[in-house]
N, C-alpha and C positions, 0 to 999 in steps of 0.2 A: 448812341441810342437808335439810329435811323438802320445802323448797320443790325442791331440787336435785333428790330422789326422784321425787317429784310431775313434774316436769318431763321428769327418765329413763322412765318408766313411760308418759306420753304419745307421748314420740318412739316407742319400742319398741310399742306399740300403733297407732301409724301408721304404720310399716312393716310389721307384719304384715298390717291390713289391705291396703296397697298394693301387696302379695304374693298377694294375693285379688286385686284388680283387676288385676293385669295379665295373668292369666289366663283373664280375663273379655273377650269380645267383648259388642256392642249387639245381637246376635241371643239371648242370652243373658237381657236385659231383654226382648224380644219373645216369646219361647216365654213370659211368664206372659201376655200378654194372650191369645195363641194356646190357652190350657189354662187357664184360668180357671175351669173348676171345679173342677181340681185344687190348682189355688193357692187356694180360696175355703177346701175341705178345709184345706191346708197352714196357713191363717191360723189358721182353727178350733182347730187344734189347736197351733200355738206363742203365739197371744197370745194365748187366751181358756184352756184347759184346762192348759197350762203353767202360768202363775200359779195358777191356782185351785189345784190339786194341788200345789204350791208352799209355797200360801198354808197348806194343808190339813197336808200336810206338818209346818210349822212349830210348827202348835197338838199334832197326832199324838203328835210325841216331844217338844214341851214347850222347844221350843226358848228361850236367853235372849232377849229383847229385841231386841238387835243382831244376834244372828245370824238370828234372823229377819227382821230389815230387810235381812240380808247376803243371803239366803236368796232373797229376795221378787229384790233388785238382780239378781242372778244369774240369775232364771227371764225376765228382761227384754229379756236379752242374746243375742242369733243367735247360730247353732253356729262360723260362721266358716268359716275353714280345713281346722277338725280335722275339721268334718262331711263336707266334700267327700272328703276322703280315707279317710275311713272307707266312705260310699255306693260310693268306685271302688272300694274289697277289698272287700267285700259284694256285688257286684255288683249295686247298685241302681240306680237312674236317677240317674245321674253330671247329666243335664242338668238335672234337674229340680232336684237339689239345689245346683248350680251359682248356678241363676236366682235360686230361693228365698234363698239367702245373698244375694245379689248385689241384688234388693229391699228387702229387711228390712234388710240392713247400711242401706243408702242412707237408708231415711226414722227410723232409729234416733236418728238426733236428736230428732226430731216425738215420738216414742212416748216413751224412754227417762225424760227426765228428771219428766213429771209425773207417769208410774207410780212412781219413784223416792221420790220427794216426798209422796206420797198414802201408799205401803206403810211409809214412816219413821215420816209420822205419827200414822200406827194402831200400828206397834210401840212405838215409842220417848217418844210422846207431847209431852211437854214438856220432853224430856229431849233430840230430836231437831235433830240438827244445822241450821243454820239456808241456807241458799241460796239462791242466784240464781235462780232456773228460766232465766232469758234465758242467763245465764254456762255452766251446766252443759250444755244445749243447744249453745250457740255452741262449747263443749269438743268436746262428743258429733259436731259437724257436723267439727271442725277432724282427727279422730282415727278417724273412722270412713270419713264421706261424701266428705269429699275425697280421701285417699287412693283408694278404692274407683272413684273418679269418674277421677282420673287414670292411674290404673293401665288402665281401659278407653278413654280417650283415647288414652293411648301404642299400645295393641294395635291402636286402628283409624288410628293415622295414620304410625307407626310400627312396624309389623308387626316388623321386620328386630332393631329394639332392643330392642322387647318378650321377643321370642323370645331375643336375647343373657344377657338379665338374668333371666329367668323362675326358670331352677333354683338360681341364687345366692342371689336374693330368697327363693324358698321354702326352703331351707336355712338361709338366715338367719333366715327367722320361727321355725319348728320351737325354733333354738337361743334367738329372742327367749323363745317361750312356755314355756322350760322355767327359763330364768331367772328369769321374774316368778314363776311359780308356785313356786318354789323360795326365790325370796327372800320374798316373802309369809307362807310356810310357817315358816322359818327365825325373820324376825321376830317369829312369834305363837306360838314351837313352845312354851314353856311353859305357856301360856293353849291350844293347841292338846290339850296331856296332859293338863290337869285338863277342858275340854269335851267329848274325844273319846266319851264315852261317852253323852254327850247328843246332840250332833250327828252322832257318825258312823253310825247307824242311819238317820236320816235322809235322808243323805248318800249310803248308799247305795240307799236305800229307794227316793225319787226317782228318779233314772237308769231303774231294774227297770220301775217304775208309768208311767211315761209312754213308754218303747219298747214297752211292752205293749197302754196303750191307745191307741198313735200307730198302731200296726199295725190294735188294733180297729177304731178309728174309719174307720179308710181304708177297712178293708173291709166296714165295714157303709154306706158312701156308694159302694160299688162301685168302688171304684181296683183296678187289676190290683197281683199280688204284687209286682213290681217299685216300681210307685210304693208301695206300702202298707207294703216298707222302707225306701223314705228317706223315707218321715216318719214314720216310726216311729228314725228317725237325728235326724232333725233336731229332733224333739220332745225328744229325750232328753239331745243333745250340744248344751254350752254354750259362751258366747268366755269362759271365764271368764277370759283375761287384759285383757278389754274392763272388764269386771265390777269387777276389781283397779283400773284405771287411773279410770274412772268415782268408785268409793270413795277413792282418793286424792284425786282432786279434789274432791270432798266437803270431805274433812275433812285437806285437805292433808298426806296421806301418815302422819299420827300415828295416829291410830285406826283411819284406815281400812286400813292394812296388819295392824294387831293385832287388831279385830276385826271389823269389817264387811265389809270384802275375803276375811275367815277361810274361811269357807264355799264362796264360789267358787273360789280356790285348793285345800281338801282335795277338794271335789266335780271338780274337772279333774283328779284323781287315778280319783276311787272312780268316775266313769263309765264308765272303762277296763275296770273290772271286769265291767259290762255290755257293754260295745262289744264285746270281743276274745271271747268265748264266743260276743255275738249274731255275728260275721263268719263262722264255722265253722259256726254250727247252720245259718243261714240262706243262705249263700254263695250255694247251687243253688235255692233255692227262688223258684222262678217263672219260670226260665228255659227251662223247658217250653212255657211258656204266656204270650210278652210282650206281645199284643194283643189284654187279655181286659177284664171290666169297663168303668171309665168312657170308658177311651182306646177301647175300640171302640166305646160309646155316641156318641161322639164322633166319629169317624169315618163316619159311616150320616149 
């Protein structure tokens, strides 16, 4: 049964990202080479200050053990889907945050599983589920990179199919990612009411602290308003049903649905709580002014 889960949880996280990729054109990978100090920005602050604030996070409100390790898994994981659509209501830079998912999904095999493996065994210690690196990689490349990879194959060689399947596919994720998070939730909700009050300050805390300093950062490296909120989006919004299916496979679907999966499931709740305030405060801001900062450094 556990293996059945485990195995549902993968499929469902390879269609949603192949919901991303078909979206995706190869000029889409080209605009980071093209803006690369803006992607250098972008890295900075999802793989280097994300985890750390994360990490920071964790020790803050005293997080257990495993949820810390859940905590750590979750800050590992690109925004996906949910990020895109959030930078197009916001009216951020839809492209930038397009590409950026659309890199970071791709080498998330590379990254994923030894940051995985490192943050376990500082939390959990000897207590810490034991793995493949090769296995959870070859998972991570099967459930992320391919999908992502053919979804932008179809768009560029199949245009016509692409475009058939586009709005089915993303309907269909939308309805995958509210399942996983729902049944995640569902199977830990009584370990969920007696931790809530440890982790959900946390939970929300994160989200707040990192659209905050995703915005600083951007603008104190000179990014125009436009780029300086989507990565202040992207820094902040997580896959956490990537997150979920990564911890199944771990620890095949038994703990990691009840406790190490815990966190990125309530946290793809409590970011909402940031995102839907930040899309109204910030909607208009900077579209006075789209070609200010790096992108006209750039330009000269």
């Amino acid at each position: 049964m556990e293996s059945a889960i485990t195995f549902a949880l993968l499929v469902a996280q390879g269609i949603i990202m192949f919901s991303l990729g078909i979206g995706l054109e190869v000029k889409d990978f080209k605009r980071v080479i093209e803006r690369p100090y803006v992607f250098f920005v972008a890295m900075l602050s999802q793989v280097v200050l994300l985890p750390l604030l994360a990490f920071g996070t964790a020790y803050l409100f005293d997080f257990p053990p495993v949820f810390a390790a859940g905590l750590m898994l979750l800050s590992f994981c690109p925004g996906g889907v949910t990020s895109n659509i959030i930078s197009k209501l916001s009216k951020a830079d839809v492209a930038l945050s397009v590409s950026l998912t659309a890199v970071v999904s791709v080498l998330a095999f590379m990254t994923v599983p030894v940051l995985v493996a490192m943050s376990m065994k500082h939390f959990l210690g000897e207590e810490s589920v034991t793995f493949s690196l090769f296995d959870l990689a070859f998972v991570t490349f099967l459930i992320t990179t391919i999908p992502v990879l053919l979804g932008v194959l179809i768009r560029h060689f199949k245009e016509n199919i692409a475009n058939a399947i586009q709005g089915g596919l993303e309907k269909t994720a939308i309805v995958l990612w509210v399942i996983i998070v729902v049944l995640a939730i569902a199977n830990s909700f009584d370990r969920l009411v007696d931790s809530f009050a440890v982790i959900g300050g946390g939970l929300l805390f994160l989200p707040f602290i990192m659209m905050v300093i995703g915005i600083i950062v951007s603008r104190l490296f000179a990014l125009n308003k436009k780029e300086s909120k989507t990565l202040g989006i992207e820094t902040s919004i997580q896959n956490g049903p990537l997150a979920i299916a990564i911890a199944a496979t771990i620890n095949d679907a038994d703990l990691a649905i009840t406790e190490l999966a815990l966190p990125a499931a309530v946290y793809s709740i409590t970011m909402y709580f940031v995102a839907l305030p930040f899309i109204f405060i910030f909607r208009n801001w900077g579209e006075e002014n789209n070609v200010t900062g790096a992108s006209a450094v750039a330009s000269k």
